[in-house]
NUMIMI-406114 format. One record per residue (C-alpha): residue number from 1; residue in one letter; chain; x negated, z negated, y negated. Coordinates in Angstrom, 2 decimals, decimal comma. Example, Ala and Ser with C-alpha at 12.3 -4.5 7.8 and 13.67 -1.06 7.14 Angstrom:
<nodes>
[node 1 "A" "A" [-12,30 -7,80 4,50]]
[node 2 "S" "A" [-13,67 -7,14 1,06]]
</nodes>
This chain:
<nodes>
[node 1 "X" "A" [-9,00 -88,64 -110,05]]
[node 2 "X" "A" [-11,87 -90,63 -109,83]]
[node 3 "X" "A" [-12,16 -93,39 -112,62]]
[node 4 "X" "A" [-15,41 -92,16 -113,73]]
[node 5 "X" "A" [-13,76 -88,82 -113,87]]
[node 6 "X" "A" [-11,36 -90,22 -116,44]]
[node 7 "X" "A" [-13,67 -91,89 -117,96]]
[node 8 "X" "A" [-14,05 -90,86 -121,97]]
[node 9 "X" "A" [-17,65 -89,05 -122,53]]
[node 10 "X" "A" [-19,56 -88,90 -126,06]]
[node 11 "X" "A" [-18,74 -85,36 -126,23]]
[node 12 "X" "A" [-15,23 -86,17 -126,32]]
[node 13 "X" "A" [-15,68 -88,48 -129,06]]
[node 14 "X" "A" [-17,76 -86,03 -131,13]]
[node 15 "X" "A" [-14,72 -83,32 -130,75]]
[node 16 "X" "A" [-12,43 -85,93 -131,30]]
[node 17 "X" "A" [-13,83 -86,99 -134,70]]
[node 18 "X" "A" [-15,11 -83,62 -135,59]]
[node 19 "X" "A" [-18,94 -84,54 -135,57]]
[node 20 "X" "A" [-22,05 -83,62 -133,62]]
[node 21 "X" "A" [-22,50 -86,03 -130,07]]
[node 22 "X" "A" [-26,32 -87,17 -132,08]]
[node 23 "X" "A" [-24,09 -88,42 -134,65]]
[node 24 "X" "A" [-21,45 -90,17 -132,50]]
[node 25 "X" "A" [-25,24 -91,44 -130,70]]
[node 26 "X" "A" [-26,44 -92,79 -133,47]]
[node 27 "X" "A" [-22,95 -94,69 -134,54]]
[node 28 "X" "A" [-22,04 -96,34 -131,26]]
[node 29 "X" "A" [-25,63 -97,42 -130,95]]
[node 30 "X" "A" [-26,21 -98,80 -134,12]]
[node 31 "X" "A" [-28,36 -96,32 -135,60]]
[node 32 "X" "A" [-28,81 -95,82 -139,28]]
[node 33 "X" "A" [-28,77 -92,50 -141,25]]
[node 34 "X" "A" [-24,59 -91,97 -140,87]]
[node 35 "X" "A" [-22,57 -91,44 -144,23]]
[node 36 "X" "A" [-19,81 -94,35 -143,97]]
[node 37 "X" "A" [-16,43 -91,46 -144,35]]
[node 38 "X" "A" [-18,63 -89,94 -141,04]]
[node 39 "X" "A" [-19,03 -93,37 -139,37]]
[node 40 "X" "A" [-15,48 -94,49 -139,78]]
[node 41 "X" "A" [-14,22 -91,18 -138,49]]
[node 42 "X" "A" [-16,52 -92,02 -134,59]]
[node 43 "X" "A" [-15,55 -95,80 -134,60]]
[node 44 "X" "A" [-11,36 -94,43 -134,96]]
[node 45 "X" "A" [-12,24 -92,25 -132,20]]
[node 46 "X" "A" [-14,42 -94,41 -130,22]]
[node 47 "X" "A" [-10,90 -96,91 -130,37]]
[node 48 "X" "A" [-8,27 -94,41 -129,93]]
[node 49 "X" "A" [-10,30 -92,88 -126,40]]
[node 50 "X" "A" [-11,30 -96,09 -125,44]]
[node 51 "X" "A" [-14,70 -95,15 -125,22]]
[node 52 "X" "A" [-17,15 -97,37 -123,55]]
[node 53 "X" "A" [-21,28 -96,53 -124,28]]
[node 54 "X" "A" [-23,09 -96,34 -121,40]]
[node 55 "X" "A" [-25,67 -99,77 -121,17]]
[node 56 "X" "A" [-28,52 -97,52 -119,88]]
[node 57 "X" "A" [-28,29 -94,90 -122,05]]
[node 58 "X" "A" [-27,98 -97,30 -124,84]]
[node 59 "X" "A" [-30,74 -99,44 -124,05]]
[node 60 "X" "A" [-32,87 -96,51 -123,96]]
[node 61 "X" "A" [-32,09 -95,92 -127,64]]
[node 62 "X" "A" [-31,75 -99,16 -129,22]]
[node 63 "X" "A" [-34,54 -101,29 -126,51]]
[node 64 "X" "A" [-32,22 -103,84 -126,46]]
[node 65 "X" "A" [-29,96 -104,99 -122,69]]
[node 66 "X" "A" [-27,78 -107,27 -124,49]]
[node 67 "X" "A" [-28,12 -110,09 -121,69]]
[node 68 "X" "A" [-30,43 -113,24 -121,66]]
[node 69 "X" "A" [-31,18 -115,50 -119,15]]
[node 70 "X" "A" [-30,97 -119,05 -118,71]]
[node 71 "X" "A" [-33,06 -120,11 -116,85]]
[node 72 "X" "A" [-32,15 -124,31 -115,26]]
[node 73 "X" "A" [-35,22 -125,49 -113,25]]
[node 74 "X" "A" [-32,70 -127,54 -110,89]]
[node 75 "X" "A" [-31,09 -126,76 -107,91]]
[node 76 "X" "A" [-27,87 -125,63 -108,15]]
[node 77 "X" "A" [-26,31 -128,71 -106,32]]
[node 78 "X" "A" [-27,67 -130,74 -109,12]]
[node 79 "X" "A" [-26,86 -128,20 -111,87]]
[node 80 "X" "A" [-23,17 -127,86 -110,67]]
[node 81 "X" "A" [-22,94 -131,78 -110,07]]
[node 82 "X" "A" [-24,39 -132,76 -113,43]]
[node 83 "X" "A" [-21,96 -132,25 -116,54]]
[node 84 "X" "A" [-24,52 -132,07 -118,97]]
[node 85 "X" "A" [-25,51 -128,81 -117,89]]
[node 86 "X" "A" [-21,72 -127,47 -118,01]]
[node 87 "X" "A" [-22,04 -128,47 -121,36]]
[node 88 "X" "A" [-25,11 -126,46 -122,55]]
[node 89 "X" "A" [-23,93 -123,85 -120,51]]
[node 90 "X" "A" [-20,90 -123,27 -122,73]]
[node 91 "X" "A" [-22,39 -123,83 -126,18]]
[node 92 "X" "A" [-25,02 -120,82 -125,07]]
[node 93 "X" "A" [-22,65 -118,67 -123,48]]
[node 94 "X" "A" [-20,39 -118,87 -126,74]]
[node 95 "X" "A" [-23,35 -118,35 -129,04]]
[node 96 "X" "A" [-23,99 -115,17 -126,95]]
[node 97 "X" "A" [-20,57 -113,89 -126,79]]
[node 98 "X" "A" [-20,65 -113,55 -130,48]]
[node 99 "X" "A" [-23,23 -111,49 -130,35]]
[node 100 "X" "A" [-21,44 -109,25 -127,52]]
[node 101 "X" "A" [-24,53 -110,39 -125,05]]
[node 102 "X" "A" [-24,39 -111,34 -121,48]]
[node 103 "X" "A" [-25,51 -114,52 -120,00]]
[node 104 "X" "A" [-27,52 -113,70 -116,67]]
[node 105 "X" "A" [-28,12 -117,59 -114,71]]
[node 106 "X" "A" [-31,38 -118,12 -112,62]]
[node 107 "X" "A" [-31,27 -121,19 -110,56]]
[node 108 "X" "A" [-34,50 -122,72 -108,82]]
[node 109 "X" "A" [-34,06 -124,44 -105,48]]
[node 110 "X" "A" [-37,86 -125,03 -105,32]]
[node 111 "X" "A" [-41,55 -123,28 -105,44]]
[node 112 "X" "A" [-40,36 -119,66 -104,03]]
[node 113 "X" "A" [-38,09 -119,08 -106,83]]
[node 114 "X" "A" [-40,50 -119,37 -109,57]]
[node 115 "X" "A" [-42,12 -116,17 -108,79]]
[node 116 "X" "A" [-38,86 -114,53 -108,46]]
[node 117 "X" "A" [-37,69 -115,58 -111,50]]
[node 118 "X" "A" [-40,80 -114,44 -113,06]]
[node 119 "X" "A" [-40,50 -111,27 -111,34]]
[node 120 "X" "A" [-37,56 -110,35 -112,77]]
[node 121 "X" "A" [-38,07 -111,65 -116,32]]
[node 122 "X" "A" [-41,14 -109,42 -116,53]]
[node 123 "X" "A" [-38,80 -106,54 -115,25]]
[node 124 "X" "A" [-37,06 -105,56 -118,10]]
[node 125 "X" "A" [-33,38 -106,53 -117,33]]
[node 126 "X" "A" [-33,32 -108,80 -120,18]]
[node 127 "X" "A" [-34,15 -108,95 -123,38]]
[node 128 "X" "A" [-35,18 -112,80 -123,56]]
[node 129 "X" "A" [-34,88 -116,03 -121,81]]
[node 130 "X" "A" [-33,63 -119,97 -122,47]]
[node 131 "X" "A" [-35,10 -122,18 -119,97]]
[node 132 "X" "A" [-34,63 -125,86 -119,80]]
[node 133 "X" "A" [-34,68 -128,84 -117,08]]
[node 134 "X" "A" [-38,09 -128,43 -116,62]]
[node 135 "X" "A" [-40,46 -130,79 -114,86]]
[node 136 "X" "A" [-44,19 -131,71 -116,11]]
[node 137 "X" "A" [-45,76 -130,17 -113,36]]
[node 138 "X" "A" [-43,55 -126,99 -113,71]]
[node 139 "X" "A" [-45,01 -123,63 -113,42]]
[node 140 "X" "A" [-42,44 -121,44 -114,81]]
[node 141 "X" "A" [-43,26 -121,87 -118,71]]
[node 142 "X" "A" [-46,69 -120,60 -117,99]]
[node 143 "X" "A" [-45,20 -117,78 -115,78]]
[node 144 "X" "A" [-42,81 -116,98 -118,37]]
[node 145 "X" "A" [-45,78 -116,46 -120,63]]
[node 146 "X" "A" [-47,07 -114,03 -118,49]]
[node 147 "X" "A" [-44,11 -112,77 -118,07]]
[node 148 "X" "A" [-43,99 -111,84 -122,01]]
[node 149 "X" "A" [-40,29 -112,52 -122,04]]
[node 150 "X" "A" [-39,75 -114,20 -125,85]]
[node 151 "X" "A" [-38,33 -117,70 -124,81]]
[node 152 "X" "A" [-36,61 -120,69 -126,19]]
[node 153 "X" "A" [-37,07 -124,13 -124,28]]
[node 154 "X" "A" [-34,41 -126,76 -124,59]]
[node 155 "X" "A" [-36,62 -130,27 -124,24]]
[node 156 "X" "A" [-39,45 -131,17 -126,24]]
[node 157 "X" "A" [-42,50 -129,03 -124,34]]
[node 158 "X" "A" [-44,92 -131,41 -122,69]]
[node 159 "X" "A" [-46,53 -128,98 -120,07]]
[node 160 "X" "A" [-50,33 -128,22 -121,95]]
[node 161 "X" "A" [-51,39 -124,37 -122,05]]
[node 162 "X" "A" [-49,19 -122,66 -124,12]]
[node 163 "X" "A" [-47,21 -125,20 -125,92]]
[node 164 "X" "A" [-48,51 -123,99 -129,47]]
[node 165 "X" "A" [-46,34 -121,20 -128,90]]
[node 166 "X" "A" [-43,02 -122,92 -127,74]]
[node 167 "X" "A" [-40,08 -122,71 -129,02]]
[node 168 "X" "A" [-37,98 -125,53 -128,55]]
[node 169 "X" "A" [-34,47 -127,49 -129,21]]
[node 170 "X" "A" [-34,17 -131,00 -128,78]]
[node 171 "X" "A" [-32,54 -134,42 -129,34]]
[node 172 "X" "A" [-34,06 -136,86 -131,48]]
[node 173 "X" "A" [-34,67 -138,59 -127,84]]
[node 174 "X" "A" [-36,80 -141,40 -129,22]]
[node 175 "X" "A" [-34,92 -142,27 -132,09]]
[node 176 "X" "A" [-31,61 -142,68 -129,93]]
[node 177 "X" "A" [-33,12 -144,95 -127,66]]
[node 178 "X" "A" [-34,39 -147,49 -130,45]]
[node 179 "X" "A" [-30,85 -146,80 -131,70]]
[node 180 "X" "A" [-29,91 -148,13 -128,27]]
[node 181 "X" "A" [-32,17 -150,90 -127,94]]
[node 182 "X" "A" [-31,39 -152,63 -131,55]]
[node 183 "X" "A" [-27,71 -151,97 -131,06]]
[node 184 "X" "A" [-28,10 -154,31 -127,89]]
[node 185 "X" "A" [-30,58 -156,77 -129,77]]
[node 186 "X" "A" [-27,86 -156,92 -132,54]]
[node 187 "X" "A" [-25,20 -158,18 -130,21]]
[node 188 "X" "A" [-27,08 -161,21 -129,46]]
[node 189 "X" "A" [-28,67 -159,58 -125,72]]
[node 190 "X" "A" [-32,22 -160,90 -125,15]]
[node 191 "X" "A" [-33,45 -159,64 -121,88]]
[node 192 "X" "A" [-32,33 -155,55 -122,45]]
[node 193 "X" "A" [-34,16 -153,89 -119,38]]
[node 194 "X" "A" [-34,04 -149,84 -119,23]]
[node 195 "X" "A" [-33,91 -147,94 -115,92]]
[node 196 "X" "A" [-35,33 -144,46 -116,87]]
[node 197 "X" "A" [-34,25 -141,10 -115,96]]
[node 198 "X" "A" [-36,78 -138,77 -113,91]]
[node 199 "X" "A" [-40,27 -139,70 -115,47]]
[node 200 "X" "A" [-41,60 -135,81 -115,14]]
[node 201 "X" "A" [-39,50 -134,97 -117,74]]
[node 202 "X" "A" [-40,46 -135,14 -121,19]]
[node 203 "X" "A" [-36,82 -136,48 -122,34]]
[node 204 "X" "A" [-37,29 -139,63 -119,59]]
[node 205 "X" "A" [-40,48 -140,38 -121,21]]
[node 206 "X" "A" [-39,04 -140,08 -124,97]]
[node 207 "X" "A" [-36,65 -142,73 -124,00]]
[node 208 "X" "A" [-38,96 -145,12 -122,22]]
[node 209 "X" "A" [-41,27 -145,17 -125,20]]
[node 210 "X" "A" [-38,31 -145,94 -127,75]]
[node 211 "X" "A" [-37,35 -148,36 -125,75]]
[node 212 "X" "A" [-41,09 -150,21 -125,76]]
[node 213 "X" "A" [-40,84 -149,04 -129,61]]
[node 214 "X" "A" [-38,37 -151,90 -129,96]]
[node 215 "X" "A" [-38,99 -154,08 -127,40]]
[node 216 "X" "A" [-42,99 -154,05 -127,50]]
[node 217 "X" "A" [-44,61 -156,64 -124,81]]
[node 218 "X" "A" [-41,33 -157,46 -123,05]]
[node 219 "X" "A" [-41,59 -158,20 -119,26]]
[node 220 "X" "A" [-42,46 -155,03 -117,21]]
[node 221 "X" "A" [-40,27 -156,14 -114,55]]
[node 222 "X" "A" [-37,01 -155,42 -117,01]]
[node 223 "X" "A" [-37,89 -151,49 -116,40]]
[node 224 "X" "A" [-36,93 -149,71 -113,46]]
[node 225 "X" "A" [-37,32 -146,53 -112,63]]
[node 226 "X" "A" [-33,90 -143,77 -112,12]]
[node 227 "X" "A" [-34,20 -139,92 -111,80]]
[node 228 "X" "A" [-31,10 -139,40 -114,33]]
[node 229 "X" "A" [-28,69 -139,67 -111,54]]
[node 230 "X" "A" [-25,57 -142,11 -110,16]]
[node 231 "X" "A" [-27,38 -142,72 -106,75]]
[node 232 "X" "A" [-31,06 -143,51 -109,06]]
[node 233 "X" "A" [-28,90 -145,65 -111,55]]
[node 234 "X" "A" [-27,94 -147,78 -108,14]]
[node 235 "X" "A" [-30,91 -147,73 -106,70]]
[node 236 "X" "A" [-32,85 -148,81 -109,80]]
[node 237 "X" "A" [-29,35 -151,35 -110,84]]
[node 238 "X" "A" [-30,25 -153,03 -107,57]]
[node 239 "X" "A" [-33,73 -153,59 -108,03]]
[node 240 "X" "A" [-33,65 -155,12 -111,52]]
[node 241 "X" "A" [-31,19 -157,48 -110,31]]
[node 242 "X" "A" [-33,66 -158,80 -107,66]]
[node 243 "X" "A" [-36,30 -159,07 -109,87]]
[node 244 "X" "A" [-34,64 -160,04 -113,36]]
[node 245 "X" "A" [-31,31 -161,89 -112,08]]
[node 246 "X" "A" [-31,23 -163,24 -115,57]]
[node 247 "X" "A" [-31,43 -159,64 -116,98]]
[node 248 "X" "A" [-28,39 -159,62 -119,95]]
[node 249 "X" "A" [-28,53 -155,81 -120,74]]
[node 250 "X" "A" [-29,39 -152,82 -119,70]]
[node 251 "X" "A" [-30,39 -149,44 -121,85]]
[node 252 "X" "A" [-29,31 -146,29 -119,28]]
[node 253 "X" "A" [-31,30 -143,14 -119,88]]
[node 254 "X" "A" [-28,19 -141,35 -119,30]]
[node 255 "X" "A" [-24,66 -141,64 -118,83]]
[node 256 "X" "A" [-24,71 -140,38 -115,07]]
[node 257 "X" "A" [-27,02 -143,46 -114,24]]
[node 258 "X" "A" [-24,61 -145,54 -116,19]]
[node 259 "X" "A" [-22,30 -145,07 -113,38]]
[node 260 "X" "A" [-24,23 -145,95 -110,65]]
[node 261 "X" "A" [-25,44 -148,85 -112,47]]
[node 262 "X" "A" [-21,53 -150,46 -113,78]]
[node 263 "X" "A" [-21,10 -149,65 -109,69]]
[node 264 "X" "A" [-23,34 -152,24 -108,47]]
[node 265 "X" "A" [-22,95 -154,68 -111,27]]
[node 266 "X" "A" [-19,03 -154,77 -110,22]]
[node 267 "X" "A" [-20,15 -155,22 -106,73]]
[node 268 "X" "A" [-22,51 -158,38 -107,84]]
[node 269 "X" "A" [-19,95 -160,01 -109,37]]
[node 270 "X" "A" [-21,21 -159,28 -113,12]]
[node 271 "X" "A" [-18,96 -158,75 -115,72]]
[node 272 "X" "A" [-19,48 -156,08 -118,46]]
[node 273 "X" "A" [-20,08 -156,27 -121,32]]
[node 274 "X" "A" [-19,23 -160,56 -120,86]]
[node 275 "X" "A" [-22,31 -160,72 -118,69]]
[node 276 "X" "A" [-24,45 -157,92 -118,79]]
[node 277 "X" "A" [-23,78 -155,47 -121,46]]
[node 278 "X" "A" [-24,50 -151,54 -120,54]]
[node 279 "X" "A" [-25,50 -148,19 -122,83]]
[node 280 "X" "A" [-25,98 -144,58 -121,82]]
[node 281 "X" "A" [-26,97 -141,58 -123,33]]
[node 282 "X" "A" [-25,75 -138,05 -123,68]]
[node 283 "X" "A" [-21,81 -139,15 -124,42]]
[node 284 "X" "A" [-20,58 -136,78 -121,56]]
[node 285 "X" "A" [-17,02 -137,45 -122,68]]
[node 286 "X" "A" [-15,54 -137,01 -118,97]]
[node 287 "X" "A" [-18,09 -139,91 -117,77]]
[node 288 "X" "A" [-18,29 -141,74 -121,19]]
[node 289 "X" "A" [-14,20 -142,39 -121,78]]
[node 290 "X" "A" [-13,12 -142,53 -118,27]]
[node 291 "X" "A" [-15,44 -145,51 -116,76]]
[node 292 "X" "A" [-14,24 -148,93 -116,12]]
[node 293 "X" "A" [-15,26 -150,51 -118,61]]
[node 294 "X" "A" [-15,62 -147,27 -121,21]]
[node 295 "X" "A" [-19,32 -146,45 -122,02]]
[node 296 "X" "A" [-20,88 -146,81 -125,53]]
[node 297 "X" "A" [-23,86 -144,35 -125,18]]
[node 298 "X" "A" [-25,92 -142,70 -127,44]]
[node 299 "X" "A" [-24,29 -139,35 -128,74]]
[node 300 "X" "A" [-26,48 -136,00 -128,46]]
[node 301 "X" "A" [-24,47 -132,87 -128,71]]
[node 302 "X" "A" [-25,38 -131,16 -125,82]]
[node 303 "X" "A" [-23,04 -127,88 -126,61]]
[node 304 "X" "A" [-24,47 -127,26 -130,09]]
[node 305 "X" "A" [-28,15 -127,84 -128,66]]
[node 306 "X" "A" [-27,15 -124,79 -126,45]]
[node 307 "X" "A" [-25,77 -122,67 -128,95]]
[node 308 "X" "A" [-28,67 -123,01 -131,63]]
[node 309 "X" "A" [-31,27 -122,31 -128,83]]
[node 310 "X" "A" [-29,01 -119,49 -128,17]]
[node 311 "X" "A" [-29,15 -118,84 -132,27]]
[node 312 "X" "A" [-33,12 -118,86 -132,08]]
[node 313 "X" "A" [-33,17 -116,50 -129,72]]
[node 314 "X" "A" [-30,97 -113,71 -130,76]]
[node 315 "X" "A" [-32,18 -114,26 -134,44]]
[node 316 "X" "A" [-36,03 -113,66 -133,00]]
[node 317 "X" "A" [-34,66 -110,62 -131,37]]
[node 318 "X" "A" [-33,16 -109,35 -134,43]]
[node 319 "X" "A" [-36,56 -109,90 -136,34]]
[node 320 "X" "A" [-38,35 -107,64 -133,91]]
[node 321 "X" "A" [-35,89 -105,22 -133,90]]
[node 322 "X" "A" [-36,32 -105,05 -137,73]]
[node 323 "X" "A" [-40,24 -104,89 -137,37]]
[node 324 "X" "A" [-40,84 -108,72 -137,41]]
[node 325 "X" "A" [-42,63 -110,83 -134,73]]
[node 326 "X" "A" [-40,02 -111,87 -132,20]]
[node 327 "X" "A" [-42,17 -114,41 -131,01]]
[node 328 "X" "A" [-42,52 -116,81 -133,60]]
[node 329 "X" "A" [-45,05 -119,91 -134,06]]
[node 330 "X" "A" [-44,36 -122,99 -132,34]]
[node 331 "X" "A" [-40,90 -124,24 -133,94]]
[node 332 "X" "A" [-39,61 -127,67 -133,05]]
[node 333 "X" "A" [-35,51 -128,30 -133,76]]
[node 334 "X" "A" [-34,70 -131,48 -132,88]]
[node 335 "X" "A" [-30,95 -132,88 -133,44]]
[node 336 "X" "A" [-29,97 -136,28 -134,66]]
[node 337 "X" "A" [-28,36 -139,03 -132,28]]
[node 338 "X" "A" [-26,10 -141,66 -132,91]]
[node 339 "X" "A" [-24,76 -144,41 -131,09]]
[node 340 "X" "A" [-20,92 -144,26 -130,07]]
[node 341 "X" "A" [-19,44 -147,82 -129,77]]
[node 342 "X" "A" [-16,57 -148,23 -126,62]]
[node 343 "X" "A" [-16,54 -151,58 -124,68]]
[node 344 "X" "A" [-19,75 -151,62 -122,02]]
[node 345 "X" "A" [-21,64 -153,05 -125,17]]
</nodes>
């Protein structure tokens, strides 16, 4: 026997519970118009035949797949190397599990994919998208647009056409950096540089211009340029130390950096925090707690920032279903930081 053979059908169900197959339809696909005594007679069937709805048949009735994908504009050697994305990964995919919808995960390793991805978007296999990682000069949000795919970005949108429309979660990305920047002041640090994360990204900038926020005219040669990665915080550790030997502090736009960066200031003989006192951001508790000397950072919660963009999404898919626009007007959530205190500072 086969194991679709044996496979429980809706007309099994409707003899089992002594109803009509419509009506068993309409129960197991959430239809309306069922007396309760009638309803609670299919779903004791439905559990005692272990009956499964078919997900075509089902979406042809309700116009709903019950998957969403996220969509990272990385690579997947970054994506899988970064924690940060692990981490927004598992607030989304538990946000969608309680809503008994499937996480689909588009990766782009450069320019070809962003058709593809847009391809299959507009193709109906999913019944919206969360997209986030993206890069200034990005096409995809555009393409997405086109795509007519109802879409929440994680990141503050910074890429023109369209962004009246965008949906978006973010940290309060400014905000955390002055948070950053006075903590240092307020430990008695007078030359705080800042090596940035990738500057094509609207979350790099953010955190620049809070830094400037608090340090206004200070020396341009106390800012050094990262791409929100260990080998970047190195690179960029290195230069500031040829250029600012005299540099007492240093404001990380993330906690990856941060690792590059304690890295060479062990190697140069500089102690932290006695000499040169170091902050993140993100407090990625496997980086944050484990480096020598721990990291204070700047705390975003990257798990819940998945979970309500997640939230947004299903609840705009529920409006439509119930007649509402699922595409509502641009709506900006951005999250609170706060600055966790360990020993780099």
């Amino acid at each position: 026997m086969t194991e679709t053979a044996s496979r429980p059908t809706l007309e099994a169900v409707a003899a089992r519970a002594g109803v009509s197959r419509a009506t068993v339809s309409r129960v197991v696909n959430g239809g309306d118009g069922v007396r309760e005594p009638l309803a609670e007679r299919v779903r004791r069937a439905v559990e005692e035949l272990g009956y499964v709805p078919n997900q075509a048949a089902r979406s042809l009735v309700t116009r709903r797949h019950d998957a969403v994908a996220v969509v990272i504009a990385e690579p997947e050697t970054r994506v899988f190397a970064d924690p940060f994305f692990a981490l927004q990964l598992r607030g989304i995919s538990k946000e969608l599990t309680a809503h008994d919808s499937q996480l689909v995960l588009l990766l782009t390793e450069g320019r070809d994919d962003h058709a593809r991805v847009a391809r299959y978007l507009a193709g109906g296999h999913v019944d919206g998208a969360l997209v986030f990682s993206l890069h200034l000069d990005d096409p995809l949000p555009g393409l997405i647009h086109g795509a007519g795919v109802p879409t929440v970005f994680g990141g503050r949108p910074g890429w023109g056409e369209g962004v009246r429309e965008a949906v978006y979660v973010d940290c309060d990305n400014r905000g955390g950096a002055r948070q950053a920047v006075r903590h240092l002041l307020g430990l008695g640090r007078t030359r705080v540089a800042h090596i940035t994360g990738a500057l094509d990204q609207t979350s790099a900038v953010d955190r620049l211009d809070g830094y400037r926020d608090v340090m206004g005219d200070a020396d341009p040669a106390l800012v050094a340029q990262g791409d929100f990665t260990p080998s970047g915080g190195e690179r960029a550790m290195r230069e500031l130390l040829e250029r600012r030997p005299d540099l007492d502090a240093v404001f990380v736009a993330n906690d990856l950096s941060a690792l590059g960066v304690l890295r060479v200031l062990r190697e140069a003989g500089r102690r932290v925090p006695e000499d040169v006192a170091v902050i993140g951001f993100d407090d990625m508790l496997p980086i944050a707690e484990q480096t020598e000397p721990p990291l204070t950072t700047v705390r975003q919660d990257i798990e819940d920032m998945g979970r309500l963009m997640a939230r947004l999404l299903i609840g705009g898919l529920e409006g439509g279903a119930a007649g509402k626009d699922p595409v509502p007007e641009r709506s900006g959530v951005v999250l609170p930081t706060t600055v966790v205190r360990r020993a780099s500072a």
